[in-house]
C-alpha positions as CSV (number, residue, x, y, z in Angstrom):
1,X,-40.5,27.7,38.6
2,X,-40.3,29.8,35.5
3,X,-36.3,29.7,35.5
4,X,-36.5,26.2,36.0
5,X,-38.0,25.3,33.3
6,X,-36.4,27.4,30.7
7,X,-33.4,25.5,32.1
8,X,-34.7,22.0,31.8
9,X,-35.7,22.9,28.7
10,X,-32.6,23.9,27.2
11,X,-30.6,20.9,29.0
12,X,-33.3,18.4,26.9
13,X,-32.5,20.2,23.7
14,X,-28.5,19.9,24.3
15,X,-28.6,16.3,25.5
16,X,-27.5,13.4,23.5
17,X,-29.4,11.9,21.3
18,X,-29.4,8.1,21.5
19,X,-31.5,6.3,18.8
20,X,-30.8,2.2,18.2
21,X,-29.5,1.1,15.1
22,X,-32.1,0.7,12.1
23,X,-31.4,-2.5,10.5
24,X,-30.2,-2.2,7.0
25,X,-29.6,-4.5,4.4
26,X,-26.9,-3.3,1.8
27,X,-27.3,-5.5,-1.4
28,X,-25.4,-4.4,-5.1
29,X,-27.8,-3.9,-7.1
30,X,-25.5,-2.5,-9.8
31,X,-24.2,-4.5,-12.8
32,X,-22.0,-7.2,-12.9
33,X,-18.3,-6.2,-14.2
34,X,-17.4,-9.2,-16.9
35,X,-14.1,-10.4,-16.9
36,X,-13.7,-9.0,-20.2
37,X,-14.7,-5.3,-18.9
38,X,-12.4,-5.9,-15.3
39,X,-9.3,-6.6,-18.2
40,X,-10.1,-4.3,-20.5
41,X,-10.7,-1.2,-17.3
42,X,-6.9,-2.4,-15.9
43,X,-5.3,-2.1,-19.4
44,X,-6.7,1.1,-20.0
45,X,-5.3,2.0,-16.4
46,X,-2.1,1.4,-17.2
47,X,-2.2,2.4,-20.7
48,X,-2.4,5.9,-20.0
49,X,0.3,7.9,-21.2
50,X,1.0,10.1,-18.6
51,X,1.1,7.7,-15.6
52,X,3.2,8.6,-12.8
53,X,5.3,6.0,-10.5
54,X,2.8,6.2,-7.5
55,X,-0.5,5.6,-9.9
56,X,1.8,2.5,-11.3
57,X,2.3,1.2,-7.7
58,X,-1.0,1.9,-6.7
59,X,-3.0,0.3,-9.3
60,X,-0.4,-2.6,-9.0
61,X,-1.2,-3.1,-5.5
62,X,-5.3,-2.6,-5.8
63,X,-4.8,-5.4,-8.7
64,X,-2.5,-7.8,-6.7
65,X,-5.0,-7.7,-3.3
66,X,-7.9,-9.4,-5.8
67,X,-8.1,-13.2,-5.9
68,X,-6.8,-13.5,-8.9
69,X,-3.9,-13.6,-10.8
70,X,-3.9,-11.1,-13.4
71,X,-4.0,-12.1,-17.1
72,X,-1.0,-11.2,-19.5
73,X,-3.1,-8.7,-21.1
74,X,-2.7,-6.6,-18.3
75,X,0.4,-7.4,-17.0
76,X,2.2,-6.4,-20.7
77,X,0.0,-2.5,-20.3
78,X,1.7,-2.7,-16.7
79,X,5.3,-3.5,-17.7
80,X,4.9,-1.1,-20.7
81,X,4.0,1.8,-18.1
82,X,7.0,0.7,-16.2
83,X,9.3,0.8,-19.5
84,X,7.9,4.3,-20.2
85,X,8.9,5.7,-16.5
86,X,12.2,4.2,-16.8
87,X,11.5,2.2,-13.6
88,X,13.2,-1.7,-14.2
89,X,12.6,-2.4,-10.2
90,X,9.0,-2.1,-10.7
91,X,9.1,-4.0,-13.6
92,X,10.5,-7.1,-11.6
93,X,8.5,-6.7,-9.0
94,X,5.7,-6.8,-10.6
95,X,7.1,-10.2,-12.0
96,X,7.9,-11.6,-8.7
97,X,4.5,-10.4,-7.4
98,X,2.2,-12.7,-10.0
99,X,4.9,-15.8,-9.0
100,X,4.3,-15.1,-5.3
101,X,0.3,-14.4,-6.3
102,X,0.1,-17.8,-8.1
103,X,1.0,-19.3,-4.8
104,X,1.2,-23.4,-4.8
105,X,-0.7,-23.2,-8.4
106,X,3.4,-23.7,-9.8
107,X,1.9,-23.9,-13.4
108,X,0.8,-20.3,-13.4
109,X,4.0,-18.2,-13.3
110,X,5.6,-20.0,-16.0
111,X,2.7,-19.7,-18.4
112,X,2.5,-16.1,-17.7
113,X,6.3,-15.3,-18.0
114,X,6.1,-17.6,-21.7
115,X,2.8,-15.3,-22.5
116,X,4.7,-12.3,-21.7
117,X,8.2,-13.3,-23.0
118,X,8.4,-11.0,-26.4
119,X,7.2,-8.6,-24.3
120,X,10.0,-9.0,-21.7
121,X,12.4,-9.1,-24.8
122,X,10.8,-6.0,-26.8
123,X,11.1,-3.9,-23.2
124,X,14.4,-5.6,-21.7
125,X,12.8,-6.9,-18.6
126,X,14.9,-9.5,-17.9
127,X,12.7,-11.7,-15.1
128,X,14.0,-12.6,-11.4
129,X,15.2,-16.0,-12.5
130,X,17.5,-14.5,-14.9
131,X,18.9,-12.2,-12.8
132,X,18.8,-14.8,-9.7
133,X,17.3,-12.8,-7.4
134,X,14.5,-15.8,-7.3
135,X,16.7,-17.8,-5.1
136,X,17.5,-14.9,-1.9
């Protein structure tokens, strides 16, 4: 009756609401970052002056998960945040990350650690070799 109804009509309001999936079709349509731009953002990043420890780790490990190995551009600004928060450890492992990111490509470390060797000196960053922790 009456009652009934009001009731039925309530339960249809309160009752999930199942609707199917539209289709959607995500594209970029933004622009293009050139490699010039990506280097010139991540030097900038770790140019800041007032970087803290967790910001350095951070951007190192949002840089490292790219396929790439990053150029010695960036690596110097990242090694000269690590010199300005004291923090040698970080320094090295940032070295050891680009050997272990370079993978079978054996040609790669030792062009970035010759690329980055006055900087090492200026800063010194001694590198894993030269402290023979590449051999544990």
């Amino acid at each position: 009756t009456q009652s009934s109804a009001v009731v039925e009509t309530i339960l249809s309001c309160c009752r999930p609401q199942y609707h199917s999936p539209l289709a959607a079709r995500c594209y970029s349509h933004g622009k293009q970052e050139t490699d010039e731009e990506f280097d010139a953002r991540w030097i900038t990043y770790f140019s800041k002056p007032d970087i803290d420890a967790w910001e350095l780790r951070k951007g190192m490990n949002t840089l490292i998960g790219y396929d790439l190995v990053p150029e010695p551009k960036i690596l110097d600004a990242a090694l000269r945040a690590c010199r300005r928060l004291n923090d040698l450890a970080s320094a090295i492992r940032i070295l050891e990350a680009v050997k272990d990111k370079a993978g079978p490509h054996k040609e790669i470390y030792p062009y970035v650690v010759q690329e980055l060797r006055p900087t090492l000196s200026e800063l010194g960053i001694p590198t894993p070799e030269e402290l023979g922790i590449d051999k544990a």
